[in-house]
C-alpha positions in Angstrom: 112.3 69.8 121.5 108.6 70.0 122.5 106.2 69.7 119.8 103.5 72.2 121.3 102.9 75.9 120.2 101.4 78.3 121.9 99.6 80.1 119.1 98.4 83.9 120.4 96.0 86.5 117.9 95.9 89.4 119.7 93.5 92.0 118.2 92.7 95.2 119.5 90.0 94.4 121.7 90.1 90.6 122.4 92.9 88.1 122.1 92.5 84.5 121.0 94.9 81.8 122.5 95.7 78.2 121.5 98.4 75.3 122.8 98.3 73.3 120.0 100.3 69.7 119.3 102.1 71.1 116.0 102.4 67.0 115.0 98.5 66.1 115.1 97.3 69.6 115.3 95.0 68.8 118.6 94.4 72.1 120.7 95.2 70.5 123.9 94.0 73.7 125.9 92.6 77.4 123.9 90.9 80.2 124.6 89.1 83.7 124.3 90.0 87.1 126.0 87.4 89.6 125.3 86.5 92.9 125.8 90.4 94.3 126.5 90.7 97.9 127.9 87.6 97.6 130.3 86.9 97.1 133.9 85.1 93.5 133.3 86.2 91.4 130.3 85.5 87.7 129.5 87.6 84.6 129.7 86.5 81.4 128.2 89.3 78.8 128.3 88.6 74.9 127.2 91.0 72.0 128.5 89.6 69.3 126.8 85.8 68.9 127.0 85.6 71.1 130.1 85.2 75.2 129.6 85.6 78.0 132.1 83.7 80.9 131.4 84.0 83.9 133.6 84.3 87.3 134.1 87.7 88.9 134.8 89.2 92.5 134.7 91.4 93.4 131.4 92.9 96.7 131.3 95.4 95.9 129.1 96.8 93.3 126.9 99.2 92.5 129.3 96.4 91.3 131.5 95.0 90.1 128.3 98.1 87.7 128.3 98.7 86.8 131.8 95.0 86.1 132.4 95.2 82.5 130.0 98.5 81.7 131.8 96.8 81.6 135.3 93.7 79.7 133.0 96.5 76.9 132.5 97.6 77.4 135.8 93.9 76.4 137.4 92.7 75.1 134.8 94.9 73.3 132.8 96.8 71.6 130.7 100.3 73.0 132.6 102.4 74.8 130.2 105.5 73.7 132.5 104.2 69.7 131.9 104.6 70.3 127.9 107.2 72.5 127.9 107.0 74.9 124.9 108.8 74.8 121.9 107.8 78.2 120.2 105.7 81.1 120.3 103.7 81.4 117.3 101.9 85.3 116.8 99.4 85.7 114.5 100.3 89.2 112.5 97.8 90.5 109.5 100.2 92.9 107.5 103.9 91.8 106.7 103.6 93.9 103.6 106.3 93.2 100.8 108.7 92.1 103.5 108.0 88.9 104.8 107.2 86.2 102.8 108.3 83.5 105.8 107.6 83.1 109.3 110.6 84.8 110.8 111.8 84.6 114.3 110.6 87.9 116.4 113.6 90.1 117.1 113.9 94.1 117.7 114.5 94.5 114.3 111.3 92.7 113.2 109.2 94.6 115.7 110.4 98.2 113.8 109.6 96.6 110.2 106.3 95.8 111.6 105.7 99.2 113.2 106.5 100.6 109.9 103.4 99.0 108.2 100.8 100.1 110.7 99.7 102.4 107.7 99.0 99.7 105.7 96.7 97.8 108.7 96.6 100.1 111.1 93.6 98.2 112.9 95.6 95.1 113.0 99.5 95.2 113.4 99.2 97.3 116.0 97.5 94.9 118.3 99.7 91.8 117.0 102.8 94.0 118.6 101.3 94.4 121.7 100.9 90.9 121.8 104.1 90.1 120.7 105.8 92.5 122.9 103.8 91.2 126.0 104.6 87.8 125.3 108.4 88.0 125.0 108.6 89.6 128.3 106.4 86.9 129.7 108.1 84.0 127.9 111.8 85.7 127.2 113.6 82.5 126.8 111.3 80.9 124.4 111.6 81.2 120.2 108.5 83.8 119.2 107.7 83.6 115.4 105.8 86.2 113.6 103.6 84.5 111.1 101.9 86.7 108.5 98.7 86.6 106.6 99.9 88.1 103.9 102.9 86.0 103.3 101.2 82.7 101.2 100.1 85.1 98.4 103.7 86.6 97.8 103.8 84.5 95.0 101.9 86.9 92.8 103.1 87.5 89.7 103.4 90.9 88.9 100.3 91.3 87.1 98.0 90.4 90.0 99.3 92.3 92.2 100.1 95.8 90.4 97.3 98.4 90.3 97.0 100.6 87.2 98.0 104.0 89.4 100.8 105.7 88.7 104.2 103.9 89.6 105.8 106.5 92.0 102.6 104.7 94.3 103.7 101.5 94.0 107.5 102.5 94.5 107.6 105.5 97.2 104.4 104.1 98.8 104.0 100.3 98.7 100.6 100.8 96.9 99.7 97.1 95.3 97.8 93.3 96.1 98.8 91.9 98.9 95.8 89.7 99.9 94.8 88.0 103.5 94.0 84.7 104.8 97.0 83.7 103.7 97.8 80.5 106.6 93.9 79.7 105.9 94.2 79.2 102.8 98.1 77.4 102.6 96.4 74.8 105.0 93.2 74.2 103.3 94.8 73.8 99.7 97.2 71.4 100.8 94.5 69.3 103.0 92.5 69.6 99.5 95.0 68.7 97.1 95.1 65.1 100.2 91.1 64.9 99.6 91.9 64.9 96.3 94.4 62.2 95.9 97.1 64.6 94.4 100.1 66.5 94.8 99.4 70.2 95.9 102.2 70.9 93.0 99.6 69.4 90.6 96.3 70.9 92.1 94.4 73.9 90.5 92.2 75.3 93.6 89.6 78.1 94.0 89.3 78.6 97.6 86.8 80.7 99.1 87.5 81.4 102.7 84.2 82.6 104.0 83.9 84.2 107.4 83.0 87.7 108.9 86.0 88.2 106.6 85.9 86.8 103.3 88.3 86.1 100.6 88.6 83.9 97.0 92.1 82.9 96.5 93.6 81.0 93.1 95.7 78.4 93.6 97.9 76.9 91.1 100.6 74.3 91.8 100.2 74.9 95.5 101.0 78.9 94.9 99.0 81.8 95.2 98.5 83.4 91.8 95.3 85.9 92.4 93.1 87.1 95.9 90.5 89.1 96.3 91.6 91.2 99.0 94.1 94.0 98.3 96.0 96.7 99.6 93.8 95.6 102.8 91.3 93.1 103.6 88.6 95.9 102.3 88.9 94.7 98.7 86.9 91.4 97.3 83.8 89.7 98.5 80.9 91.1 100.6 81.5 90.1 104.0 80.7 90.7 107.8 80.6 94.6 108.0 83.2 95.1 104.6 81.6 96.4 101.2 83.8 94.1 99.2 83.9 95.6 96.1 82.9 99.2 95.1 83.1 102.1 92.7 86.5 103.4 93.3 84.6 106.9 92.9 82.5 106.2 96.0 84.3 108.3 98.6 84.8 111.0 96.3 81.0 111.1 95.2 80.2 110.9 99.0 82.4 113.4 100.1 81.0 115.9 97.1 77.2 114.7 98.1 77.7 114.6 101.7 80.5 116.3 102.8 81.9 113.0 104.2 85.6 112.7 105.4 87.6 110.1 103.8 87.7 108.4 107.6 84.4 109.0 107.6 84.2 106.6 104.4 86.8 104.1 105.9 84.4 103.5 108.6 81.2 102.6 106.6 83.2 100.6 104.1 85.1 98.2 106.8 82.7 98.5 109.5 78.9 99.5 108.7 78.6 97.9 105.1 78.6 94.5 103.6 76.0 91.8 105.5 75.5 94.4 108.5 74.9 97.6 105.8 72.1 95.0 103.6 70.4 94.0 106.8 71.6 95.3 110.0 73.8 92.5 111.6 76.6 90.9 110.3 75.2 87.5 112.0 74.9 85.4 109.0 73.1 82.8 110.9 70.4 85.0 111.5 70.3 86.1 107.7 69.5 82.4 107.6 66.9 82.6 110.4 65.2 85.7 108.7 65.4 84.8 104.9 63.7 81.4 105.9 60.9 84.0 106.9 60.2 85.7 103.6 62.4 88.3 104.4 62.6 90.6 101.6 65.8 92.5 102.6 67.6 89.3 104.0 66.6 87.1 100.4 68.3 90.5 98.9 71.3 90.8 100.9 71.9 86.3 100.4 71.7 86.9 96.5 74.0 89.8 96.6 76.4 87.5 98.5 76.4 84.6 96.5 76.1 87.0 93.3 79.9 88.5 94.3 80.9 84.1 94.8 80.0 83.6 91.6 81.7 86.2 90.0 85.5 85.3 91.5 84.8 81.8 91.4 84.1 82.3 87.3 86.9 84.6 86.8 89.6 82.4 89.0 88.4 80.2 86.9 89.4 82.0 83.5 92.7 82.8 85.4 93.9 78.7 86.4 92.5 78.0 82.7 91.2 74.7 84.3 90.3 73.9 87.8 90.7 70.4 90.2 88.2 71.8 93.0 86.3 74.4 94.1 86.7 74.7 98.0 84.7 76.2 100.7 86.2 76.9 103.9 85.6 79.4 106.9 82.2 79.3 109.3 79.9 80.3 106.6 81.9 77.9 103.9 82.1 75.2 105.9 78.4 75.0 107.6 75.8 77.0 105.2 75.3 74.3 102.2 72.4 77.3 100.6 75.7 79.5 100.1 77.7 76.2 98.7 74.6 76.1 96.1 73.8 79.4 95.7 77.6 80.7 94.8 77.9 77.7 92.0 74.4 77.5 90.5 74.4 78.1 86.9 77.7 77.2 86.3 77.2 73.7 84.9 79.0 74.2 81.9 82.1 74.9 84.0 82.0 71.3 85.0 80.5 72.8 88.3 77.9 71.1 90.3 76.5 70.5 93.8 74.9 67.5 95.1 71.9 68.7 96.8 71.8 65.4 99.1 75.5 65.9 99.9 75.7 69.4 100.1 73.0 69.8 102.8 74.1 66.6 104.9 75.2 67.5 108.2 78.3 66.1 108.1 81.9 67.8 109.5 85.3 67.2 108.5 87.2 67.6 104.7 84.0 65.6 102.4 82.9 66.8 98.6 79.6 67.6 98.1 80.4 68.1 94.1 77.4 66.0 91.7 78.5 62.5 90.9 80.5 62.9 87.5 81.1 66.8 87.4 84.3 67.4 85.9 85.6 70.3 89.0 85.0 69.0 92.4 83.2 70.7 96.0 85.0 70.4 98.8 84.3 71.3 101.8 87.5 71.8 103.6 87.2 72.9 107.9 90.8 75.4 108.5 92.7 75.3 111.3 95.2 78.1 111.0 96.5 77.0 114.2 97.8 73.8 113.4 99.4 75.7 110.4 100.8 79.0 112.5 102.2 75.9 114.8 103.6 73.7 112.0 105.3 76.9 110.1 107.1 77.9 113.6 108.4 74.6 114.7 109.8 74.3 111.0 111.5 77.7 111.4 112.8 76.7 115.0 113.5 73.2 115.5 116.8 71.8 114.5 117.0 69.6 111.3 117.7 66.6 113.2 114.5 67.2 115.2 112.4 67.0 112.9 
């Protein structure tokens, strides 16, 4: 059986694509389809060092789809030359059903339509995708991979709200967190940095995006996450509050006559960096606090205020920690966030290396003070690689692998 994946994210107006080599994890050939629903979208496909960049018409994610295939077509590498082995779909919400990657079947798409409630920006888009692709590809394994699945190992505790029960029971009302395939690859790659077992590794990893989440991990398991009933909940982020008074829609709806999808929409899409400063660009927060700034120096302290808060209490919650690790575009390439998240927290055995920290180096490296008792990693993700690895283990026969 082949070893390459084509890995598909389809999202409600765009749809990233990847063929990946599930043994090595090299994207032999990826891609972006932007701007779906509109008389000219965008296609930039990469085969290797060579990228194609062009406009094309995408009414519909079924062009969204068949547009990469004719990429590989012209542009290569030729699907029909590696000969796929599965299917891998990206899907946001598997709420408290799907703690695996499970093979896409009729049955699978109605469990997923039934928790459009609970990300009804997201799952809806990963069926279009899925149902696109299995009438493109019908005689190829598709595997629905969730991003809630890794943190299923909750304990009961982290996950329940204090609300009353019948919630919980009749309406599925608890923690489920996100960034779940993030975060499964970049503790395991950290626990290998480290020089020890993920079973024996206590991480805090803080996946930091335009979405952002802080994740405990103890023993290779998810046992608290920032995000909750939906990816709303935690850190500040791109356009998300992160954390608010619970009171807030009810105190704008009184002052302002607001609706509550009139909250939803400021919370998740005009609030966090983007509500502070007017973008959700972090790299020109960077730009403009380097300036004098004063609203950009306000929003970069509010950000790395919220860090420093989940990083101390994941702290309390593991009762002792290996690593600290930052992953994501912001974790991985803006050292002034590295520092400014951990500062002050020396007596948690916490420390940067300002001359490792700010080196511009890529790839997994710590950038933790020589002798401080937690390390710094920073740790690149490729939730590819893991969406491929977790569908060729679901799909390829024992004595395959």
């Amino acid at each position: 059986m082949s070893d390459h994946v084509l890995v598909i994210n389809a999202g409600s107006s765009s749809l990233k694509y990847s063929l990946v080599d599930a043994d090595d994890g090299d994207a032999v050939g990826s891609g972006l389809v932007e701007r779906i629903g509109e008389q000219v979208g965008r296609l930039v496909h990469r085969n290797g060092d060579a990228t194609t960049d062009e406009e094309r018409e995408v009414r519909s994610h079924d062009d969204a789809l068949r547009i990469p295939l004719d990429a590989f077509c012209r542009h290569g590498p030729s699907l029909d030359d590696v000969q796929l082995g599965a299917i891998g779909h990206r899907v946001v919400h598997g709420g408290d059903r799907f703690s695996e990657p499970t093979l896409v079947d009729d049955e699978l798409v109605r469990a997923v339509e039934e928790l459009v409630p609970l990300a009804p920006l997201h799952n809806p888009a990963n069926l279009e995708g899925i149902e696109v692709a299995r009438h493109l590809f019908p005689d190829v394994a598709h595997v629905a991979v969730f991003d809630t699945a890794f943190h299923h190992t909750l304990p009961a505790h982290a996950y329940t709200y204090a609300v009353p029960r019948y919630l919980a029971e009749d309406h599925h009302v608890r923690r489920y967190g996100f960034h779940g395939t993030s975060v499964a690859f970049v503790s395991r790659a950290a626990a290998d940095l480290l020089g020890k077992p993920p079973e024996e590794s206590r991480l805090i990893v803080l996946h930091l995006g335009n979405g952002a989440s802080a994740t405990a991990v103890d023993g290779g398991r998810s046992v608290e996450t920032s995000m909750g009933l939906t990816p709303l909940e935690g850190l500040v982020m791109g356009t998300r509050s992160g954390d608010v008074d619970p009171a807030l829609p009810a105190y704008l709806h009184r002052q302002l006559g607001w609706s509550a999808d009139h909250v939803d929409r400021m919370l998740n899409r005009e609030s966090g960096l983007k509500g502070l400063v007017g973008f959700n660009d972090f790299r020109e927060l960077v730009r403009l606090r380097a300036e004098g700034d004063d609203c950009a120096e306000l929003a970069f302290q509010v950000y790395c205020h919220r860090l420093r808060k989940y990083v101390g209490a994941y702290y309390a919650v593991l009762g002792e920690v290996d690593a600290v690790v930052f992953t994501g575009g912001i974790g991985e390439h803006s050292p002034d966030v590295r520092e400014g998240a951990l500062s002050g927290l020396g007596r948690l055995g916490i420390a940067v290396d300002p001359g490792m920290n700010q080196a511009d180096e890529t790839g997994p490296r710590r950038v933790s003070a020589a002798g401080a008792e937690t390390a710094v990693l920073v740790v690149p993700t490729n939730e590819e690689w893991e969406i491929a690895r977790q569908c060729l283990a679901l799909v390829r026969p024992t004595s395959d692998k």
